[in-house]
N, C-alpha and C positions, 0 to 999 in steps of 0.2 A: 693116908687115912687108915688108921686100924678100921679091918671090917666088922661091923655089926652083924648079929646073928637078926635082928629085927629093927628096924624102922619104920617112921612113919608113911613115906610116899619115896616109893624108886620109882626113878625116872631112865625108862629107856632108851635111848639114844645120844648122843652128847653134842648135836647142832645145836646153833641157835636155836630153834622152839624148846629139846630140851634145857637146853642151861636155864634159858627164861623161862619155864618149869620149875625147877627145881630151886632157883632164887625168889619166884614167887611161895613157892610152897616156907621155904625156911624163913622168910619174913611175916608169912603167915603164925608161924611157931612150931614146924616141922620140924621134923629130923627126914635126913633127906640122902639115899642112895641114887649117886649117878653114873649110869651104869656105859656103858659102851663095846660092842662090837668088836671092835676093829682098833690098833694101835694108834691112830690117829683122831684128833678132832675136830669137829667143824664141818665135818663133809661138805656136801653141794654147797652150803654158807660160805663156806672159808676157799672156795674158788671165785665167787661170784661177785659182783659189783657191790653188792651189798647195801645198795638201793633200799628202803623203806619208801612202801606208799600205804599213807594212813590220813586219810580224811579231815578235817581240822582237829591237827594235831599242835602241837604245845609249840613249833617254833611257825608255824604259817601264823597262830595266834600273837604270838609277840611280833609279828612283823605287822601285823594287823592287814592281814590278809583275808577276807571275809570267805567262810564256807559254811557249812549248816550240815546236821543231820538229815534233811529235808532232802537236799542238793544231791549227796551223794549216793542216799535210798533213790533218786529216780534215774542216776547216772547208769546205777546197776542195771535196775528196772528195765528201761531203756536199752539196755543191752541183750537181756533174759530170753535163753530157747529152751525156756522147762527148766533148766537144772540148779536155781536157785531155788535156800526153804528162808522163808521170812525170819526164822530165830535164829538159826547161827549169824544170815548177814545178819539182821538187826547187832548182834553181840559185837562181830567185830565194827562195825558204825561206832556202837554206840562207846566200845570198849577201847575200841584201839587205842584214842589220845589218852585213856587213863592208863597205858598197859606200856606208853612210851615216853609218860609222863614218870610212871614205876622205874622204869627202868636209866631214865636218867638221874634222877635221884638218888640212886644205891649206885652209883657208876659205871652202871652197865653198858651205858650208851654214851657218846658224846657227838651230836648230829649237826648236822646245818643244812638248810634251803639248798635244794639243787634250783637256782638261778632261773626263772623262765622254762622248766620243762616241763611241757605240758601233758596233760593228758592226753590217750591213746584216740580216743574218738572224741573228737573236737565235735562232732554233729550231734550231738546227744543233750540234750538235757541234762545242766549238773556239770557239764565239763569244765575244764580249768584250763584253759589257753594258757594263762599267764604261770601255770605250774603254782607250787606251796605245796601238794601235797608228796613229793618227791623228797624225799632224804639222803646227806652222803655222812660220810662219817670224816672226823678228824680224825689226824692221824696218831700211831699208834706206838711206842717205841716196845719193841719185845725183850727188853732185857728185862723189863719189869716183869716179865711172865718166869725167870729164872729157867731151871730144867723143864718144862713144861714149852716153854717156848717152840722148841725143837718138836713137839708133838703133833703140830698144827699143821692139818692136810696141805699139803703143796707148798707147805713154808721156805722150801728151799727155792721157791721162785720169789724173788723181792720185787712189790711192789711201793716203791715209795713215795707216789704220789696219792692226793686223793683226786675220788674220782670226776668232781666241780672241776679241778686242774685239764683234767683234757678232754679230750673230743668227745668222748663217750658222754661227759657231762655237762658240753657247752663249753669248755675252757679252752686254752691255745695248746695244749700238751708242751709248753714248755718252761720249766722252773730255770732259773741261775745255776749255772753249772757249781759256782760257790754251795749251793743251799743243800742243790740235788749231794753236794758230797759229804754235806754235812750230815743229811739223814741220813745216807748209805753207812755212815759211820756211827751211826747214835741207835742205827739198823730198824727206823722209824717204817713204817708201814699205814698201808689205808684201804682200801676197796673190803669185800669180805675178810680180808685178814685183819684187820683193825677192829672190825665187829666182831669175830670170834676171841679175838685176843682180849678185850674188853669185858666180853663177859666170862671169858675162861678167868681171868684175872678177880671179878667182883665174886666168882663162885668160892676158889680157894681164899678168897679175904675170908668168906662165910666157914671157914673147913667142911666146903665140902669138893672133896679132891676125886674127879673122875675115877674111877675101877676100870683099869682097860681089859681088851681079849676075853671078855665075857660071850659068851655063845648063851644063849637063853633060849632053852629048849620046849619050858611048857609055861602057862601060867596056871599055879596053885590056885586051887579054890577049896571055898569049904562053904556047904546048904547054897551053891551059886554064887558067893561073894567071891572074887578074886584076892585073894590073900598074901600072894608073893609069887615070886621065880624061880624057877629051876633049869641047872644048865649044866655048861665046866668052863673053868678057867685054867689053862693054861694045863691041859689033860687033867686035869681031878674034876668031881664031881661040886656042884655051885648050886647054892640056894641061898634065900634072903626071906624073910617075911614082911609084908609089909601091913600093918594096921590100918592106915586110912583107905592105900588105895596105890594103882600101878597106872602110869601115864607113857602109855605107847607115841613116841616122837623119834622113828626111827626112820626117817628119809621113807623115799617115793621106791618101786620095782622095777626101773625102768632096764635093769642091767640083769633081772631076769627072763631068760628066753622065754619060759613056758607062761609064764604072767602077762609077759608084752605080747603076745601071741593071743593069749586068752584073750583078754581084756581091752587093748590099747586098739582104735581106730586107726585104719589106712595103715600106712608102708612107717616104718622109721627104726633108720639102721646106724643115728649117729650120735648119742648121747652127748651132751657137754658136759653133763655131770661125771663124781669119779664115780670109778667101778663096783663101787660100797653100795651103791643101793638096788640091795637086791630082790626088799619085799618081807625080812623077817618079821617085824612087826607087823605085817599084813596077816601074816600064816597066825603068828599066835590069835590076832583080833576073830579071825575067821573060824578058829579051832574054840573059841571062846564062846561061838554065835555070831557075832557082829552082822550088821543089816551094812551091806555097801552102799557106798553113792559114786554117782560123776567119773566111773573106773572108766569108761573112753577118752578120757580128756586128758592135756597133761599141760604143762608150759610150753609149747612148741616152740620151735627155733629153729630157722635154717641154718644148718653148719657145715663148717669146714671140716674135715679129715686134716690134721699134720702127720705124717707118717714116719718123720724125724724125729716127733717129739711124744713119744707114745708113754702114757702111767709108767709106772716102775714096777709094775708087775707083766708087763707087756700088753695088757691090754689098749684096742684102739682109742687113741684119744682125738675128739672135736673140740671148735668151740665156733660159739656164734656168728656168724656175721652180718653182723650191723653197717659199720661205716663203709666196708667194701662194697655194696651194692648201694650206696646212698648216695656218693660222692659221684661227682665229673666223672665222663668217659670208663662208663662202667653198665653193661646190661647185662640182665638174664637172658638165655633162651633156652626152649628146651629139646629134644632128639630130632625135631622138624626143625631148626633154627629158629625158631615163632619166639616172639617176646610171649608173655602169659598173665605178666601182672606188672601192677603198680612197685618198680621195685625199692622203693625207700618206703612200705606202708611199714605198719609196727611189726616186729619178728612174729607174734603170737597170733595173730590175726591171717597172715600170709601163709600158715600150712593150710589154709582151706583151697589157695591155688597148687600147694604140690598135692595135695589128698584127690582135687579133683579125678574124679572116673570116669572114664569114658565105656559106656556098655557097649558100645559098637566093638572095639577093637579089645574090650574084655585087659585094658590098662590102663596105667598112671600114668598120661601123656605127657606129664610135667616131670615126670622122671626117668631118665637124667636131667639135672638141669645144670646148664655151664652160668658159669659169671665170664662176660668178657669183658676187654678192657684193654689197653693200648699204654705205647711209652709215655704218653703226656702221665697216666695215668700211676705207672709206676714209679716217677722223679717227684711227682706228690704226695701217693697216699701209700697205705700199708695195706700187705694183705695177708690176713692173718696174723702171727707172731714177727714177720720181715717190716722194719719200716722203711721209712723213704730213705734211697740214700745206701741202703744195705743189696748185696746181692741178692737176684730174684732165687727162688730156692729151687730145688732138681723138681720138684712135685707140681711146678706151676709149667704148663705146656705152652711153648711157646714157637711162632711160628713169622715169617717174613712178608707174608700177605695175609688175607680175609680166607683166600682159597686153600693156602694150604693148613691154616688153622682148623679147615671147613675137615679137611682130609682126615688130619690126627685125632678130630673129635669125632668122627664119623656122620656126620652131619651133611644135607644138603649145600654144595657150597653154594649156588646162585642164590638159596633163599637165605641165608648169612649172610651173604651180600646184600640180598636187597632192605633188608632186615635192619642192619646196621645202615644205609644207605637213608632207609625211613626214617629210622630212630634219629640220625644226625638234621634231618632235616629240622624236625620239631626241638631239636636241643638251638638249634639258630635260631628258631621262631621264639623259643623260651615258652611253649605251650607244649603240653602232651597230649592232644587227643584222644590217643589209644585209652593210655591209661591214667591220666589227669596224677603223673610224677610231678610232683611240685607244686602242685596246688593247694596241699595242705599243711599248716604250721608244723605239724608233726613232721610231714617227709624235709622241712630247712635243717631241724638240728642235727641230726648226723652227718649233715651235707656240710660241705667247705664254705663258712658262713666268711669267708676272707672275699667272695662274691657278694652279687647284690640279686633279690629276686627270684625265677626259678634255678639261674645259675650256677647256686647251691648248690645242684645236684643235676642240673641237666647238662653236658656239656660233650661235644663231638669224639668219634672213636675213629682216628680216621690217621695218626701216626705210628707209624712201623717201628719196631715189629710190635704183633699183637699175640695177645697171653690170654688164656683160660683156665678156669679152677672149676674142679665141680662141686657144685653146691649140695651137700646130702639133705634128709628131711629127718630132723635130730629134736631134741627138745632140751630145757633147763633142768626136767624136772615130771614126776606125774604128781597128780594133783587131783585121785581118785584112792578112795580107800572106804574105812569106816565110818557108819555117819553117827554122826554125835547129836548133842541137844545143845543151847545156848548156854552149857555150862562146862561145854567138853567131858562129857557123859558119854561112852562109848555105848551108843543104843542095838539093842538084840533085833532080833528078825521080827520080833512083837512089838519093833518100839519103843519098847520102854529101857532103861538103860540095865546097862548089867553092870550090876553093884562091886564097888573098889576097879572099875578101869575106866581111864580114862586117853584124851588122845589129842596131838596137836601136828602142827608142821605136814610134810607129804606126805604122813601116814594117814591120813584121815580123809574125807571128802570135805573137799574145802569149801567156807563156807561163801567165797566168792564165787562157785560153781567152776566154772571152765574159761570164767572172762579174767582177761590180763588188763587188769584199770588201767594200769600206767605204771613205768619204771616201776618195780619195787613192789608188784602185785604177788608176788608169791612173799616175801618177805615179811609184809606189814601181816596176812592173815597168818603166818607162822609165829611170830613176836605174841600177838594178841590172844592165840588160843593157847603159846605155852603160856601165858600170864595166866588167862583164864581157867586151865588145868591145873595149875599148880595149887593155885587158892582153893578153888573146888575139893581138888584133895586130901588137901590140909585141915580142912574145914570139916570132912565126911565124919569125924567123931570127936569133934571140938563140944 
């Protein structure tokens, strides 16, 4: 892309809510700077499942799946501790099917029905047992993206299935070894990398070709309007003007110390996201005026540490775990051997059991917490990046009894015995009293549904030898920043917005607050406010 000395609307960041930015903005009739950070694209999007959840949306509707505006404003509701504002959710409600309706039409998108996944809180008013509002994406062939292919955060890991195909989305995790070699060859992709690629691909159809290694140091203004950027690329000195307006979509801070520290709630030392989000967008919003919101909140997630498989800059890398704690012959406990929760409930919802505090003892009783689990349990499932069938890895502690596993993890052995001892009883009975595991729709999908019942997920730890992992307290994502108006208006400490910025994705306070609806709750309100930024800006001197 020759660079322009001025355009209409730059777009900072280059995930998904930026790209869907900046494709809304140039369809509006912009001219459009998109801008990026860092040598790569996609950030957190382009590692992640890449899940969309958006309310009656455009394929729940052709399947004729009934949901309403109604249904999903009290799903929220029902959920709400303060930190929803009525105009942004309303926007993304009312916006989102028009914003992935957008984006399938310019080829942004190519989605289908995740099958039966339901929503996070089934007890709520509004909820969707039977799932529709869950999206995955088809799959993705990257040779169409050309040199740019190679660009795509963590492309050198191939995913080529989507994610309906396995466990994560209901499916058997198993393709035709014929088919599986077929994409490996035709170098087809799906989860977040198939939705980065898709709209990396619809952006340059538009000519508008990413600017990488941009460092963006201030934002220009002139009488309070935001006017453009200033920064270096690539050691020279960097500016851009922008006439409509600046759309800050530069990922969440959760990867910087002094922000996570300031701002972020309770203990959490295990990111799954990469190393990229470190809050720049946050510093300009703030250096601008910006009025925060929802800054203690984030996508919570308990994760795993790989210590084999660390970023390529050496920082530590996590990632979630979902089906390990869902599946058969698998519990938490924590430094007392105690179980502490329900462990197949949703990721997001479950750091309220590692956050808990105990003022007596002045700590996070839930931290450490191990995952246990036994040989039945490793000839079945994965744990982590290991599947079934592959060697268990150096990092997972492994031991010949209950007692001496008790030893290496420094744990009470008799109450890990009796612990496990309890827990096996109620996996025979297929009831969990403690913690009611299995009783809700939600905790069967991650479970081994090749069972019947609570089966799924409850089933005895009681064959040798037996293994532990620890479970850190990590998240997807923060999901506190600047608050905006239902037009992604980045609003001043007065309220009112402050003219040419704008803001979407985990730079901003989101306008779901701090609740994770279900699959794809960070995703659908990221899509919907870069739609809704983009146009807004486009629009500012139309």
């Amino acid at each position: 892309m020759q660079l322009m000395e001025t355009v209409d609307v730059i777009v900072l960041g280059c995930g998904a809510a930026g790209m869907t930015a900046a494709l809304a903005a140039h369809e509006a009739g912009a001219s459009v700077a998109l801008i990026e950070r860092f040598d790569r694209i996609g950030g957190t999007a382009a590692i992640s499942g890449g899940v969309i959840w958006v309310p009656d949306n455009p394929r729940q509707r052709a399947a004729g799946m009934a949901d309403s505006r109604e249904e999903a404003l009290a799903y929220f509701k029902a959920l709400d501790h303060g930190d929803l504002v009525d105009e942004t959710l309303e926007a993304f409600v009312d916006q989102g099917p028009e914003a992935l309706g957008f984006l399938e039409d310019t080829g942004a998108l190519k989605v289908a029905l995740l099958e039966g996944y339901p929503d996070y809180y089934l007890d709520r008013p509004g909820a969707k047992a039977e799932g529709g509002r869950a999206l995955d994406h088809d799959l993705f062939a990257l040779g169409d993206l050309g040199e740019w292919a190679g660009r795509i955060t963590a492309i050198e890991e191939p995913k080529p299935m989507m994610l309906r195909e396995t466990p994560l989305g209901g499916g058997s995790g198993v393709v035709a070894p014929e088919e599986l070699q077929r994409r490996m060859g035709n170098n087809e992709r799906g989860f977040g990398q198939a939705m980065v690629a898709r709209l990396l691909k619809a952006c340059l159809e538009r000519g508008i070709e990413p600017i990488l290694n941009v460092e963006t140091r201030k934002l220009l203004r002139d009488n309070g309007r935001v006017t453009g950027i200033e920064g270096a690329r690539a050691g020279e000195e960097f500016s851009l003007n922008a006439r409509s307006g600046v759309i800050i979509s530069t990922g969440g801070f959760e990867w910087d110390e002094d922000k996570r520290q300031t701002f972020l709630r309770g203990p959490m030392d295990a990111p799954a996201s990469p190393p990229t989000a470190r809050g720049e967008g946050l510093d300009l919003a703030m250096a601008a005026g910006a009025r925060l919101g929802n800054m203690t909140q984030a996508w919570w997630a308990p994760t795993l540490v790989t210590p084999d498989m660390p970023w390529p800059n050496g920082e530590q890398r996590a990632q979630p775990v979902l089906i390990e704690r869902t599946v058969p012959h698998s519990l938490l406990v924590n430094s007392k051997a105690e179980r502490f929760c329900n462990e197949a409930a949703n990721y997001s919802a479950l750091a309220g059991a590692f956050h808990q505090f105990d003022p007596q003892t002045y700590e996070y009783p839930n931290l450490p917490a191990w995952l246990i689990f036994d040989e039945n349990y490793v000839e079945r499932y994965p744990i982590g990046p290991r599947l079934p069938g592959q060697p268990v890895p150096d990092w997972v502690i492994r031991a010949d009894s209950l007692e001496e596993l008790a030893s290496k993890l420094d744990v009470p052995a008799a109450k890990l015995g009796a612990t496990v001892a309890r827990f096996n009883g109620h996996a025979k009975k297929g009831v969990d009293p403690d913690f009611e595991r299995g009783k809700s729709a939600y905790d069967h999908f991650y479970g081994d549904r090749s069972r019947e019942g609570s089966a799924v997920t409850l089933g005895e730890i009681e064959r040798a030898p037996f293994y532990a992992v620890e479970i850190r307290m990590g998240l997807l994502g923060t999901n506190g920043g600047a608050r905006t108006d239902g037009s992604a208006r980045i609003l001043g400490h007065d309220g009112q917005p402050i003219s040419g910025l704008y803001g979407a994705g985990n730079a901003i306070a989101c306008p779901t607050g701090g609740i994770y609806a279900g699959a794809g709750g960070t995703l659908g309100p990221a899509l919907t406010f870069g739609y809704i930024a983009g146009r807004s800006a486009a629009r500012a001197n139309a």
